[in-house]
C-alpha angles and dihedrals in degrees: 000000000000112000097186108087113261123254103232112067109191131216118241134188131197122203111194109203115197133121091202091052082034093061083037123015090187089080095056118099102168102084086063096043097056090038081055099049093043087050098049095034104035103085083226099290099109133090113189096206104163146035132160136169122236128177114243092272118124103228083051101053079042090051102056095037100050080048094060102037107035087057097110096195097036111029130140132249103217131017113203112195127192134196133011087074094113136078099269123128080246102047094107094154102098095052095039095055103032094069090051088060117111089183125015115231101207089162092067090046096047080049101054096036091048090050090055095041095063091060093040155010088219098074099083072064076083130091097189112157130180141191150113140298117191102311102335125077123230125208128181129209150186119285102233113085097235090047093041085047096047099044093050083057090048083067114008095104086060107048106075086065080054104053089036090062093038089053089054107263109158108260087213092061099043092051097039089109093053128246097288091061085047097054085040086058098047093044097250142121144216119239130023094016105028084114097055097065094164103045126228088030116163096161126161123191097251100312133119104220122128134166104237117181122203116271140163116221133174123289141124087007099302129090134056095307107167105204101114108244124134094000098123087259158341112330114256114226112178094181127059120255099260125205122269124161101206145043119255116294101237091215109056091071129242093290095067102037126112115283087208135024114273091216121103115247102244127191115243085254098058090046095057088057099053083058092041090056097036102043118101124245126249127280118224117234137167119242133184120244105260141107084285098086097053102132095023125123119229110244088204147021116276130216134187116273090199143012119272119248092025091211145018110286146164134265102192140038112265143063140341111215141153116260112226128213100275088034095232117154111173114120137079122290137201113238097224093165142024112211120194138187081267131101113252139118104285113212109242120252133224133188110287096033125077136193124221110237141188124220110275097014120118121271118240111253106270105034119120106181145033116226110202108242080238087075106060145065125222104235092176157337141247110258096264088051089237107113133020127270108189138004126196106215116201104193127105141174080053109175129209118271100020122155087011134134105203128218109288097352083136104047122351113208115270088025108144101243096170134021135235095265097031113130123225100238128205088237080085092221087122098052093053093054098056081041104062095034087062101255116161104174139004140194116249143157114277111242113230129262104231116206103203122189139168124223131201138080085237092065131104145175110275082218099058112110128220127065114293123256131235103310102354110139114203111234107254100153099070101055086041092051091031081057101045099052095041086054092047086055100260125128117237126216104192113214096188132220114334114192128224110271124100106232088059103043083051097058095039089051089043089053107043087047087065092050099039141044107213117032124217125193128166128199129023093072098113140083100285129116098249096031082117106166093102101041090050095049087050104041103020112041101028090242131156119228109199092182133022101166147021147193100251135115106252122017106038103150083055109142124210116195164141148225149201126248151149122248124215088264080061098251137123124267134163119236113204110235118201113198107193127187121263099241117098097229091045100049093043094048093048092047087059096046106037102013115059093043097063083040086051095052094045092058087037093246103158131224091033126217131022128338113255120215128171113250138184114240103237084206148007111291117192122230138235117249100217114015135042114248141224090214111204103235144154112240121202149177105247123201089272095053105247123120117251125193129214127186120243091225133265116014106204108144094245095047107114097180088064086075097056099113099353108155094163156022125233116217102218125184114232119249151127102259116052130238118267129233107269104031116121114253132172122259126195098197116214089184155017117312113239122230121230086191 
């Protein structure tokens, strides 16, 4: 196969039908779903130039399509329709695009309706037809986003060759080389495989139905997790990993599924830097002052919108007077008001009288000083022995503003009180002061939404009475990572149990993508023939996983991805999807680790992820051969003042009892002799340190 790009880049056109898309184009997927698929399966010699969106009537299919194609300086190569191919009173596809048709194409249609029938009966289901008009094929296919994706790939090698001859290239010269160049040149091959142009195909013509056996995969500490805890010992492998690009394909059956996983083993820095590149950056939002943005990041610096205080007042106890020129003060005053922390008209004062004042409370116009109440001496009372009548004051060289705290000597207006980064913190000293300087609302990052769900048939409630069956793993992972988020500051949407069968796990994943931000699943990420998570992000959703596994103890199947949708303004946007392994330890540990960074840039906490401090190992702690480990362990402050680390036990991935009291992970080196009590380690604390004081 050629690797350099090819020349010639074609111009492609997808015509979305649907009168559903066509009322709201925010609840169509499939535009993203077939860009997707040009762009991973193209070999780069697709431009998709142009998309629309028509209701299922025939003059309107004919309209677009005669737009695109009848342009003779700027038409497409290829139209790609989707939807209105299947037996509906609304599927008008078929019979708007056939009579537009200058030559039939029966060849693309055997191949995409071969490529489904192998997978199942229901594809004659199916009404695709294909053909040219003028000099750009058109090609219609089934309305569902996995059956519209997997039919283009049924076909997509082998149209190039298509558009180039229905443009007007010379066939003698195309097929001067003779077939075998040309299938060198698509990426295809004669013999076994010469139906499956596309490779890895499992289309159905618009139908759900998929053969699904019976499997037991990890989760919740149950299951065939090879990660190589609690097994008596290291795993044996006698054959080297291979390449391989993509997850399984569900549909070809266990016998033909990969042995080992395709997905390059990556260190965890490297894999903080995929999240780090691939996460999306925060989005600004106002936000009213209130115990509601604790947590939150200002957007924007913040400045003061009045003086505090906003008047004169006083800091003691005592009496306002008016300090004369030689500032001296003995003698004995009437008391003519009384001025308290309270709003109100204050009398106004003049030298010889004096008004009795409370601390923070204006001072009457006029007055100049504060004398402490210490420094007087009640000489007598009003009649009605409520107030006071005279004081005799006994202070001298008194000096002008004394006991004062002037306008704005706090905070002046404008003044900048918080900086563009800081974060709002639960101590409560942030929001008082934008309390107190008269700040309504600020800007700050949005924190994002998490959409948190569960796979496997083996899976139930935690909640459920009754004993288990044969099998049945209670869901720990939920209420953990429920747990988890909600403590780091972040709202959870549960999405419940989804059980292993692709269809299902499809339309659970479609739908929490539109009501959250950043997506969580844990189980089905293994080796195992229905351990579809992968499969479904990559074929089905048109996704991108940019890890699938690392090198950790535990947590080693661990995906990172994401994946294209539409946002309610109708653009594309990519959500960030976490799969995290089904047993406890693992998904907890890789939350922490992977998690919460990518959570933390998108709410523009910085730095991201957990806080590292150095700690003193209270024991010895044995090492992993092979990997390095995030060794569940209790930190405290000792006597002296250092921080020493304990494990929580044993630290097999399905051990639930390793997590009791866990405030922190240990990152250990791998190796064949263990760390010995005393040597100097790094902790990321997900909790409060203990004290041993």
């Amino acid at each position: 196969m050629p690797s350099s790009k090819p020349a010639t880049v074609l111009r492609a056109a997808i015509l979305i039908v649907s009168t559903t898309a066509a009322k709201d184009p925010s609840t169509d997927t499939a535009d993203t779903t077939l860009r997707s698929v040009f762009e991973s399966d193209g070999r780069g010699q697709w431009d998709v130039a142009e998309s629309g969106i028509v209701s299922d009537v025939v003059t309107h299919i004919q309209r677009q399509i005669v737009q695109w194609a009848d342009t003779a300086d700027d038409a497409v190569n290829l139209i790609v329709t989707t939807g209105g191919t299947g037996f509906a009173v609304a599927d008008h596809t078929p019979e708007a695009v056939s009579p537009l048709l200058h030559k039939q194409a029966p060849g693309l249609v055997h191949a995409m309706l071969a490529a489904s029938l192998a997978v199942t009966p229901f594809a004659m289901m199916s009404r695709p037809v294909a053909g040219v008009r003028n000099k750009t094929l058109i090609i219609t296919l089934p309305g569902s986003p996995k059956g519209a994706s997997e039919n283009l790939q049924a076909v997509l090698k082998m149209l190039p060759h298509a558009c180039l001859q229905a443009a007007g290239a010379s066939s003698r010269a195309l097929h001067s080389d003779g077939v075998k160049k040309l299938e060198q040149e698509a990426g295809v091959g004669s013999g076994a495989n010469s139906g499956r142009a596309g490779g890895n195909v499992h289309s159905h013509g618009g139908g759900g139905h998929h053969y699904v056996p019976d499997h037991s995969h990890s989760h919740g500490g149950h299951g065939h997790s090879h990660e190589g805890h609690g097994h008596g010992g290291g795993l044996v492998r006698h054959t080297k990993p291979s390449e391989n690009p993509k997850s399984n394909d569900p549909s070809l059956g266990p016998s033909r599924r990969h042995r080992e996983s395709p997905y390059p083993m990556l260190s965890v820095e490297d894999a903080l830097e995929l999240i780090k590149q691939h996460t999306p950056a925060p989005e600004i939002v106002t936000e009213k002052v209130g115990h509601e943005l604790v947590g939150a990041v200002l957007a924007q610096d913040v400045r003061a919108s009045e003086n505090v205080p906003a008047f004169r007042a006083s800091i003691v106890d005592g009496y306002a007077v008016v300090v004369p020129k030689d500032g001296n003060m003995k003698g004995v005053f009437p008391v003519t008001s009384v001025s308290h922390a309270a709003p109100g008209e204050a009398k106004s004062l003049k030298e010889g009288e004096i008004a009795r004042i409370t601390t923070g409370a204006p001072l009457p116009p006029g007055a100049t000083s504060v004398i402490m109440v210490e420094d007087t001496v009640l000489v007598s009372k009003t009649e009605d022995e409520k107030e006071e009548k005279q004081v005799e004051i006994l202070a001298e060289n008194v000096k002008e503003g004394e006991n004062i705290r002037e306008v704005g000597s706090d905070i002046n207006e404008g003044a900048l009180i918080l900086k563009k980064g800081d974060q709002i913190s639960a101590v409560g000293g942030e929001i008082g002061l934008l309390a107190a300087a008269g700040v309504a609302e600020v800007q700050v990052y949005r924190r994002p939404v998490i959409g948190l769900l569960s796979t496997g048939d083996e899976i139930v409630k935690s909640n459920r009475p009754g004993a288990l069956r044969l099998g049945e793993v209670r869901d720990t992972n939920r209420p953990t990572l429920t747990s988890a988020a909600t403590e780091s500051g972040y709202q959870v949407i549960d999405f419940g149990i989804v059980s292993d069968k692709a269809g299902f796990l499809e339309d659970r994943l479609r739908y929490a993508m539109r009501r959250a931000d950043l997506i969580i699943t844990t189980g089905g990420v293994s080796m195992g023939e229905l351990d579809l998570l992968k499969p479904t992000i990559e074929r089905s959703l048109g996704g991108t996983i940019h890890f699938g596994r690392v090198a950790m103890k535990p947590g080693k199947p661990t995906t990172f991805a994401t994946v294209p949708v539409k946002d309610n303004a109708g653009e594309r946007v990519s959500k960030v999807m976490f799969s995290l392994p089904g047993n406890p330890a693992s998904a907890l540990v890789t939350f922490h680790l992977f998690v919460l960074p990518s959570l933390h840039q998108m709410s523009g906490v910085s730095p991201a992820g957990l806080t590292r401090v150095p700690v003193i190992l209270s024991h010895d702690f044995p090492l992993d051969k092979s990997r390095p480990e995030y060794h569940r362990a209790i930190v405290s402050v000792t006597k002296d003042g250092t921080l020493s680390a304990a494990s929580t036990g044993g630290q097999r991935s399905s051990r639930v009892g390793s997590l009791k009291g866990a405030n922190s992970l240990l990152c250990m080196p791998s190796g064949t002799e263990p760390l010995r009590k005393g040597e100097k380690v790094e902790a990321l604390l997900m909790g409060n340190i203990r004290s041993d004081v």
